[in-house]
C-alpha positions as a Markdown table, in Angstrom:
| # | Residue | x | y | z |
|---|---|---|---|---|
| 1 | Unk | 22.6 | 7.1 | -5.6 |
| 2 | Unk | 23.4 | 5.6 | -8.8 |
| 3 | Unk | 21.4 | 3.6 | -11.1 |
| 4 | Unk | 20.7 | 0.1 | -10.7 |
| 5 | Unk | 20.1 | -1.9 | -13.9 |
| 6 | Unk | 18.8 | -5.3 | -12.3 |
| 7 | Unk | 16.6 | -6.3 | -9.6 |
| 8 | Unk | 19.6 | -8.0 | -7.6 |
| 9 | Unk | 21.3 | -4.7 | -7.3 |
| 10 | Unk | 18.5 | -2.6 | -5.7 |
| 11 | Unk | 19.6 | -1.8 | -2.3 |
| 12 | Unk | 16.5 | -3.0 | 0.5 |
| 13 | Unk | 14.3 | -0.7 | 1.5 |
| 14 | Unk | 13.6 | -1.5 | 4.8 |
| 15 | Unk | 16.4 | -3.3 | 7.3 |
| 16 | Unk | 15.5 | -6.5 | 9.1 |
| 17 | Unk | 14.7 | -10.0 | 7.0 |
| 18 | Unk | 13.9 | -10.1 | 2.9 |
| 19 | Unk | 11.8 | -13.5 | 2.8 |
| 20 | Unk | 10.0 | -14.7 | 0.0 |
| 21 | Unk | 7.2 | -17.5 | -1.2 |
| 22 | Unk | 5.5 | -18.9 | -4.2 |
| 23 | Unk | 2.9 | -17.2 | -5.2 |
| 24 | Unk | 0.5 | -19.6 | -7.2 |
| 25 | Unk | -0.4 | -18.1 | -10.6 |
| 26 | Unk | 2.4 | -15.1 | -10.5 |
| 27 | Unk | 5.7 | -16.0 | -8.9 |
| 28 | Unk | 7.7 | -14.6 | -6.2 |
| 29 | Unk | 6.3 | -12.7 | -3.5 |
| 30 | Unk | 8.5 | -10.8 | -1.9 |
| 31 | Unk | 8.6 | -9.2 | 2.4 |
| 32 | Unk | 10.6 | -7.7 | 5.2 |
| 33 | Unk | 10.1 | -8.6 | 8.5 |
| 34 | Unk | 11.7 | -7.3 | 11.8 |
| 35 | Unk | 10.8 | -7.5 | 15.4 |
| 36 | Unk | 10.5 | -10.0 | 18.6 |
| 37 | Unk | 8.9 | -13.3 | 18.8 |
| 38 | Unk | 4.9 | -12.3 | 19.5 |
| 39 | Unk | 3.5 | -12.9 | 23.0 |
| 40 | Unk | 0.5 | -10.8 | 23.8 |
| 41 | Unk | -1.9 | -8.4 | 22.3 |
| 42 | Unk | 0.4 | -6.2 | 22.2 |
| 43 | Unk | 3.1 | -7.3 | 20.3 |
| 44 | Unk | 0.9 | -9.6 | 17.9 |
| 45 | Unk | 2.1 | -9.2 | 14.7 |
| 46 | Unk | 1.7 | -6.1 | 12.0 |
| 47 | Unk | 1.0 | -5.9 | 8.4 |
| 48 | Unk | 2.2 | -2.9 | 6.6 |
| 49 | Unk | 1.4 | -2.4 | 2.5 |
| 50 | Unk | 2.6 | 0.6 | 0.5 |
| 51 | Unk | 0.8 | 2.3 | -2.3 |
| 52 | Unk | 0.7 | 1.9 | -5.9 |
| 53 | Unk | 2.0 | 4.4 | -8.0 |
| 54 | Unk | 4.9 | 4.2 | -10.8 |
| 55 | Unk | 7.3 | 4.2 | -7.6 |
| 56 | Unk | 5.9 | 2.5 | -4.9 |
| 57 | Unk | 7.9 | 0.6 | -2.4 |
| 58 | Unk | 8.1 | -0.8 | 0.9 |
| 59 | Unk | 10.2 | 2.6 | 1.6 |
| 60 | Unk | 6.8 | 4.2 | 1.4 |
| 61 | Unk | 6.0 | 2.6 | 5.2 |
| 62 | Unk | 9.3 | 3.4 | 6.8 |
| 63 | Unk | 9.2 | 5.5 | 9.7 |
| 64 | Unk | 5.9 | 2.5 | 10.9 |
| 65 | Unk | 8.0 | -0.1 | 10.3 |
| 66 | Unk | 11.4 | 0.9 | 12.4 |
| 67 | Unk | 9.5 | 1.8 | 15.1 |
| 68 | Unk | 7.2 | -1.0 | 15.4 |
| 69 | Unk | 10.0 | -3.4 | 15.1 |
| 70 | Unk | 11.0 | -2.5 | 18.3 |
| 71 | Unk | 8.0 | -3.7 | 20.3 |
| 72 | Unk | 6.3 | -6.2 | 18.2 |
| 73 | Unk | 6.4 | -8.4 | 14.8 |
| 74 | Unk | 6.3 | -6.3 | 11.8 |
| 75 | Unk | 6.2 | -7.1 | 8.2 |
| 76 | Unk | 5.7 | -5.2 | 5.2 |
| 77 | Unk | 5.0 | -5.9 | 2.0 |
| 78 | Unk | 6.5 | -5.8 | -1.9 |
| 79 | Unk | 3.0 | -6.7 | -3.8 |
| 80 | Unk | 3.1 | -8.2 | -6.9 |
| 81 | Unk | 5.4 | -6.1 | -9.8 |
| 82 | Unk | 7.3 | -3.6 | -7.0 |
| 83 | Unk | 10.3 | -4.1 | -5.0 |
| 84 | Unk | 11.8 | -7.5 | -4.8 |
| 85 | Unk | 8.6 | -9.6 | -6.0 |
| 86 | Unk | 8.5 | -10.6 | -9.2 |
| 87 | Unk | 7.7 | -7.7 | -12.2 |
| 88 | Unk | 6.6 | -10.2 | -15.1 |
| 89 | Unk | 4.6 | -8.6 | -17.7 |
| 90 | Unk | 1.2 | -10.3 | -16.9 |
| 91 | Unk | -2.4 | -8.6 | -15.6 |
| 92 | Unk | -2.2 | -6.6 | -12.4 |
| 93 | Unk | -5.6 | -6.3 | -10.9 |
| 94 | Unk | -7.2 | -6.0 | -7.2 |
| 95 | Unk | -7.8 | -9.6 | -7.5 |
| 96 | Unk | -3.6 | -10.4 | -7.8 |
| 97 | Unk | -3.3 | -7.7 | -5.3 |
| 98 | Unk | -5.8 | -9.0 | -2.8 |
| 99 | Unk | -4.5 | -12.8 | -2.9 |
| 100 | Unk | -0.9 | -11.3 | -2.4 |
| 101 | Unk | -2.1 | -10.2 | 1.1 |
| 102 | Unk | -3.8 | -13.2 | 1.4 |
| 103 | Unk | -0.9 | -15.2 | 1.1 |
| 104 | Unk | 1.7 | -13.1 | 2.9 |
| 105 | Unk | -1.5 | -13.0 | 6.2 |
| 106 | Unk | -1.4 | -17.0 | 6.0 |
| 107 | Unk | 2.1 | -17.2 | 6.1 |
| 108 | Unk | 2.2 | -14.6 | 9.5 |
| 109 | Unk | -0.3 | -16.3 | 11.0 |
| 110 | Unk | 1.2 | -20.0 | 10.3 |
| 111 | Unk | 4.4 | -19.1 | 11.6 |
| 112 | Unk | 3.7 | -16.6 | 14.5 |
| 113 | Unk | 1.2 | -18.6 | 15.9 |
| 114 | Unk | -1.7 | -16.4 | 16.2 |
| 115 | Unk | -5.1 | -15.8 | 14.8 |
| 116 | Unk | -5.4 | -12.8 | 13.3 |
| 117 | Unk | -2.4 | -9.4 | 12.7 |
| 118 | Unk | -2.9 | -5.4 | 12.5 |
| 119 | Unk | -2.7 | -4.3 | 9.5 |
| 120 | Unk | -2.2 | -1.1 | 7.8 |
| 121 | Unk | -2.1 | 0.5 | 3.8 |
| 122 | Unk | -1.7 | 3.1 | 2.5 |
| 123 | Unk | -3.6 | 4.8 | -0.5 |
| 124 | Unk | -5.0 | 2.8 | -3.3 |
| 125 | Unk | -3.9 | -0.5 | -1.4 |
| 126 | Unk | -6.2 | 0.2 | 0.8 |
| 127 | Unk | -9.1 | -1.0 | -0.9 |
| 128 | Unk | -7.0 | -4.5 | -1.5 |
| 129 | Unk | -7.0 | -4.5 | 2.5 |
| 130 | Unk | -10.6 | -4.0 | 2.4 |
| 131 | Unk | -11.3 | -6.6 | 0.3 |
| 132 | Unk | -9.0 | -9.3 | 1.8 |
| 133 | Unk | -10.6 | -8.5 | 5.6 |
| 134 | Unk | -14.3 | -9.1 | 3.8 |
| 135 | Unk | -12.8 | -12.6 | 2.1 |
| 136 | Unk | -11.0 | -13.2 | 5.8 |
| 137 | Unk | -12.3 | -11.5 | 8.5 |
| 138 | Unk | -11.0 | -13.5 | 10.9 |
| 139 | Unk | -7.7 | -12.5 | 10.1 |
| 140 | Unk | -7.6 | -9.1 | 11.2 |
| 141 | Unk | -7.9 | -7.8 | 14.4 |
| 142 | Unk | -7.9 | -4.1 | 13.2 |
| 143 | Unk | -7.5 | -2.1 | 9.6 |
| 144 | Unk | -5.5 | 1.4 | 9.4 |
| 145 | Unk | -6.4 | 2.9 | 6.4 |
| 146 | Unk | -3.8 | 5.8 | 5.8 |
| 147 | Unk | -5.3 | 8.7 | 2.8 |
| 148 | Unk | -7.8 | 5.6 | 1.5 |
| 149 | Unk | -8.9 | 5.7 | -2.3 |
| 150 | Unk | -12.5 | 5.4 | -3.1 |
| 151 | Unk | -14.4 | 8.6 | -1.1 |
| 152 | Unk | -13.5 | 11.7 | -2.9 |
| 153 | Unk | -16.7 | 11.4 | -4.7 |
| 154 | Unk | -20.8 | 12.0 | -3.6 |
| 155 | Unk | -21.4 | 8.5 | -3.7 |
| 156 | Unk | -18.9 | 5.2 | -2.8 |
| 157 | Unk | -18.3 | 2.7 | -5.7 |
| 158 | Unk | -20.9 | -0.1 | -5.6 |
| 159 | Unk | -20.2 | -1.9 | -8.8 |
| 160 | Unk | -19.8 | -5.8 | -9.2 |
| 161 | Unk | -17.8 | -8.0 | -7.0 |
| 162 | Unk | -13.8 | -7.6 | -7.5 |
| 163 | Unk | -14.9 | -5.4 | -11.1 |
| 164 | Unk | -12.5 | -2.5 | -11.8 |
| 165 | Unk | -12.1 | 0.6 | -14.2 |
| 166 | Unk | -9.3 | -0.9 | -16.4 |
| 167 | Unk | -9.2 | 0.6 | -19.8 |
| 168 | Unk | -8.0 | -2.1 | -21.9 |
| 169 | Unk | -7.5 | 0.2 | -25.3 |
| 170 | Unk | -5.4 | 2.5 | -23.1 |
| 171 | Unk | -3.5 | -0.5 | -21.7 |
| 172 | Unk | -2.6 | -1.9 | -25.7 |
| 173 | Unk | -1.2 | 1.6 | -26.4 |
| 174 | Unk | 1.2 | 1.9 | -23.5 |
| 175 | Unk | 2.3 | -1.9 | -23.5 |
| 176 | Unk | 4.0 | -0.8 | -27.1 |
| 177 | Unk | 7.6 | -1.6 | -26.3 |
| 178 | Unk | 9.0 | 1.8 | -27.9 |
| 179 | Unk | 5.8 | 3.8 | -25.7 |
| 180 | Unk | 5.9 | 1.4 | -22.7 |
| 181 | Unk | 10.0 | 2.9 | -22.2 |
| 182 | Unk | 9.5 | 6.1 | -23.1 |
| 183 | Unk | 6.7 | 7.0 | -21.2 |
| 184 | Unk | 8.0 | 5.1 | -18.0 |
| 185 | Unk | 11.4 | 6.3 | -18.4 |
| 186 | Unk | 9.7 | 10.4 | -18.8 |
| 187 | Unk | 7.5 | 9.7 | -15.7 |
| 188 | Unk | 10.2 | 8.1 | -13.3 |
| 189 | Unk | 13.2 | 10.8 | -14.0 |
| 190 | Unk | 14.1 | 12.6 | -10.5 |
| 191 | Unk | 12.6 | 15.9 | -11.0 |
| 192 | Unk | 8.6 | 13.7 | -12.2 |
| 193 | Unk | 8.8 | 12.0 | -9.5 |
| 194 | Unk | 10.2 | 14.8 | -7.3 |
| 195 | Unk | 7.3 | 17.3 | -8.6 |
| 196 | Unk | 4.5 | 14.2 | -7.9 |
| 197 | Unk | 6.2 | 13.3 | -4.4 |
| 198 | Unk | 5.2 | 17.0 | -3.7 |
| 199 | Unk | 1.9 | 16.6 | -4.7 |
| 200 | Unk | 1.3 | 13.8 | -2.2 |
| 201 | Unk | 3.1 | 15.9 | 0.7 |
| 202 | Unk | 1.2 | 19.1 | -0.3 |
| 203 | Unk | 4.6 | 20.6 | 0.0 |
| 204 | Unk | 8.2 | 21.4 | -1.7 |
| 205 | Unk | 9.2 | 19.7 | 1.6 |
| 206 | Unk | 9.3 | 16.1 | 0.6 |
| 207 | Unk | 11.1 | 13.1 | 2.4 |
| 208 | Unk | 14.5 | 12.6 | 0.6 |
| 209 | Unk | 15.6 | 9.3 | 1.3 |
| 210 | Unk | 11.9 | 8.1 | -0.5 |
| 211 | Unk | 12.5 | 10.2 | -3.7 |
| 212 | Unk | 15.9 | 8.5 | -3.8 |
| 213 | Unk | 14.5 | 5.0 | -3.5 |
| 214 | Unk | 11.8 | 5.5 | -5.3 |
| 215 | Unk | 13.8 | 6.9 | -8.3 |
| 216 | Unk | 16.1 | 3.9 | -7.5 |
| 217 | Unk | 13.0 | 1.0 | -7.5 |
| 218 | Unk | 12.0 | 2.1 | -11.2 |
| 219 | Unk | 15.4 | 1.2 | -12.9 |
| 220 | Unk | 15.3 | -2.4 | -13.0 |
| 221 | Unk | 13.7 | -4.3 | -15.9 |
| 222 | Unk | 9.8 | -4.8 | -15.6 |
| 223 | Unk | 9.1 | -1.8 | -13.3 |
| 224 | Unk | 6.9 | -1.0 | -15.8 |
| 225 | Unk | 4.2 | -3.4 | -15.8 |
| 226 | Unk | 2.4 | -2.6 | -12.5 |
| 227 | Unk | 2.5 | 1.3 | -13.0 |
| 228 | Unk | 1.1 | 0.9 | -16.6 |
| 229 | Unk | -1.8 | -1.1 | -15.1 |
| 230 | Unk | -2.4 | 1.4 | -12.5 |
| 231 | Unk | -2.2 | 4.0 | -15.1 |
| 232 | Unk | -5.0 | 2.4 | -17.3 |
| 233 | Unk | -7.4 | 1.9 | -13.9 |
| 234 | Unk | -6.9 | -1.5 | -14.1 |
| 235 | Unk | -6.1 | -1.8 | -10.2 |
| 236 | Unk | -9.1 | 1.0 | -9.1 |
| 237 | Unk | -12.2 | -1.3 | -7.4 |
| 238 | Unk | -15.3 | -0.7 | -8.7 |
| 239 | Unk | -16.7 | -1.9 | -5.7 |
| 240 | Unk | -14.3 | -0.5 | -3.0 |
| 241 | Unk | -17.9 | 1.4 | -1.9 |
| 242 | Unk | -19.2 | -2.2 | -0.8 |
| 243 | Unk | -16.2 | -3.5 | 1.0 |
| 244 | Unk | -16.0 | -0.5 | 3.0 |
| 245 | Unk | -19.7 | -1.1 | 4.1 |
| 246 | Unk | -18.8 | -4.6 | 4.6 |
| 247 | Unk | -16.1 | -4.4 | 7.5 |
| 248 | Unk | -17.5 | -5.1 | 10.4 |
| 249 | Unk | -13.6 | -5.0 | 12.7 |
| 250 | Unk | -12.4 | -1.8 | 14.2 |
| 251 | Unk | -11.3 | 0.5 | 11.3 |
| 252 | Unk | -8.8 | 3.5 | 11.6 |
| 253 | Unk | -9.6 | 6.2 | 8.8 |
| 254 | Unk | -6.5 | 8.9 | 8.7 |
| 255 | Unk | -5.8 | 11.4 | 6.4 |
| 256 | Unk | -4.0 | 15.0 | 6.2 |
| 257 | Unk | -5.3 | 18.2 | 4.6 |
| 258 | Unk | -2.3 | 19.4 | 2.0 |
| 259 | Unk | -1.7 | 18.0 | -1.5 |
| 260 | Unk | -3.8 | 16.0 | -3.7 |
| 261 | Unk | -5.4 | 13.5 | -1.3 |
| 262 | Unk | -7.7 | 15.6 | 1.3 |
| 263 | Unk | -10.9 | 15.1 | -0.5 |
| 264 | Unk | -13.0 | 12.6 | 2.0 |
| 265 | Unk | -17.1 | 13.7 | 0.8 |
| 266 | Unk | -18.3 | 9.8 | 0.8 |
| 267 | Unk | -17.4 | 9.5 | 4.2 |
| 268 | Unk | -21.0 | 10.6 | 5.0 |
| 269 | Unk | -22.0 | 7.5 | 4.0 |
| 270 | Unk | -20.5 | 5.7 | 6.8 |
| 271 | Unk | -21.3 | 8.0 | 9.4 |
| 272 | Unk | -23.7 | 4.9 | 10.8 |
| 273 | Unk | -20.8 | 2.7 | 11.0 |
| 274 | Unk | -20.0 | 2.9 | 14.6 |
| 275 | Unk | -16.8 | 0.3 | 14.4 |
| 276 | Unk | -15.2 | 3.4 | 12.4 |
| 277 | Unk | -13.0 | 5.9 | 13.8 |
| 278 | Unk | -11.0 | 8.8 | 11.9 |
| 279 | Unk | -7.7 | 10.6 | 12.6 |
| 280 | Unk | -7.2 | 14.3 | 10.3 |
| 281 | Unk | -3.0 | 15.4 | 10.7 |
| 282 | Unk | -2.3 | 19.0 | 9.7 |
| 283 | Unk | 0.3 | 17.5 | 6.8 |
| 284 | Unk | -0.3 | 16.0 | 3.6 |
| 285 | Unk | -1.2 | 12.5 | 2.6 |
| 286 | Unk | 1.9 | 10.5 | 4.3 |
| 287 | Unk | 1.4 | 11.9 | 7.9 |
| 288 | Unk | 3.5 | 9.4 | 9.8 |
| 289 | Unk | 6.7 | 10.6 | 7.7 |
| 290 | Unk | 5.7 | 14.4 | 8.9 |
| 291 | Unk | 4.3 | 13.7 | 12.3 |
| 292 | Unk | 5.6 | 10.3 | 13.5 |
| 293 | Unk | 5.2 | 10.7 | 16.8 |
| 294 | Unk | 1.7 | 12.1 | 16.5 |
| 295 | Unk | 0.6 | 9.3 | 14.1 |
| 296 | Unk | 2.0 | 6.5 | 15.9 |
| 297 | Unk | 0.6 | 7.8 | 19.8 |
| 298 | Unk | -2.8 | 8.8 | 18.0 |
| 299 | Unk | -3.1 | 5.2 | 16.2 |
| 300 | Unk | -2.0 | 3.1 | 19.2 |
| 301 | Unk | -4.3 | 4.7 | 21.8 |
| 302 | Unk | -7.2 | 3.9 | 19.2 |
| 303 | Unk | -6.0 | 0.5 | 18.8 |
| 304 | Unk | -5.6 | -0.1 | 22.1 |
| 305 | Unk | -8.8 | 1.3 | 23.2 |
């Protein structure tokens, strides 16, 4: 694949629709969305959000969303400063990232018809699920939270309301037009992000077609902005601990045992928490891309149970 030097020539990542709405305070928000009209519980509409990283993309839910658009509505996310939704140079935060699922839920519900979606992240985005479900609970039937941030610790973050680690100092240094390109340009060439996508598979085996998006994503202008804040903490709750203990829905916890994501200790600390259940795959921290079939008959049986 070659280089793509603005945002209109990036190829989709998903098939189906590419919609879009206003964000208030930001700009475009940007979706795909696939699948027939909903009519029951089980084909009520899906919610599907990709990590944050200095590649991230919708590409990251894939293998979910072509098979769910078979059998029900299924939409998945660009958030704010990846894919096709706007990459201004501007805070990104949990609070931006949370009102971006806020938005893109109202606009599923609105038009579908129906109360409340599925909905599933991945990673770090997780805790922006979290905290969206505590603002809205009705708006969620169930959470899926794939390889979730905020447990590799003794003891789950419980700092103030929507506070994060952000590291403003850090955040001057990279922002430096000649650092903010050189450093993004040295951390998204094909072999970085082919050595970190093997860190997050736990393996030399890694899926192609993401590595070539994801190499792809990073070339048009502003790709930078949202990495650099996730690079200085600035999108890491402080109080991802307390939303956890808030849910009160059905939550799916899943996670593999290769790579750099299999270390779970603060889940003792929800052990009480009988509206939790929890899914380990013999792969590494995108099981659904190694075991699709396993993922997907595991984390329906749960949700329809």
């Amino acid at each position: 694949m070659s280089p793509v030097d603005d945002i209109a020539q990036l190829p989709p990542a998903l098939p189906g629709q590419r919609r879009s709405l206003d964000l208030p305070g930001f700009g475009r928000l940007s979706w795909y969305q696939d699948g027939p009209v909903s009519g029951g519980r089980e084909s009520a509409p899906m919610l599907l959000i990709h990590s944050i990283n200095a590649a991230a993309s919708a590409y990251e839910v894939r293998p979910l969303y072509e098979h769910y658009r078979g059998e029900r509505p299924v939409y998945a996310i660009d958030l704010p400063g990846y894919g096709f939704s706007d990459r201004p140079d501007r805070t990104y935060d949990p609070r931006l990232m949370t009102d971006a699922v806020h938005a893109l839920v109202a606009q599923i519900r609105h038009e579908r018809g129906v109360d409340a979606v599925d909905a599933l992240a991945l990673s770090l985005s997780t805790e922006f699920l979290a905290r969206a479900a505590v603002e809205m609970p009705g708006a969620y039937r169930t959470l899926a939270l794939v390889s979730p941030t905020g447990f590799t610790g003794d003891r789950l973050r419980e700092g103030p309301p929507c506070s994060h680690y952000g590291k403003p100092a850090i955040l001057r240094f990279l922002r430096k037009l000649g650092i903010r390109r050189a450093a993004f340009e040295l951390l998204t060439r094909r072999n970085v992000i082919r050595y970190f996508l093997g860190r997050t598979f736990g393996s030399k085996t890694i899926d192609e077609g993401l590595l070539d998006y994801d190499y792809l994503t990073t070339r048009p202008p502003g790709a930078e902005f949202a990495p650099l804040h996730f690079l200085s903490a600035f999108l890491f709750s402080r109080d991802s601990g307390t939303l956890y203990r808030s849910l009160a829905l059905p939550v799916w916890l899943s996670h593999g045992v290769r790579g750099d994501f299999v270390r779970y200790r603060g889940l003792r600390h929800l052990a009480d928490r009988t509206n939790w259940s929890y899914a380990v795959f013999q792969t590494g921290a995108l099981p659904y891309f190694e075991l699709p079939e396993e993922f997907i008959q595991r984390y329906d049986a749960w949700r329809r149970g």
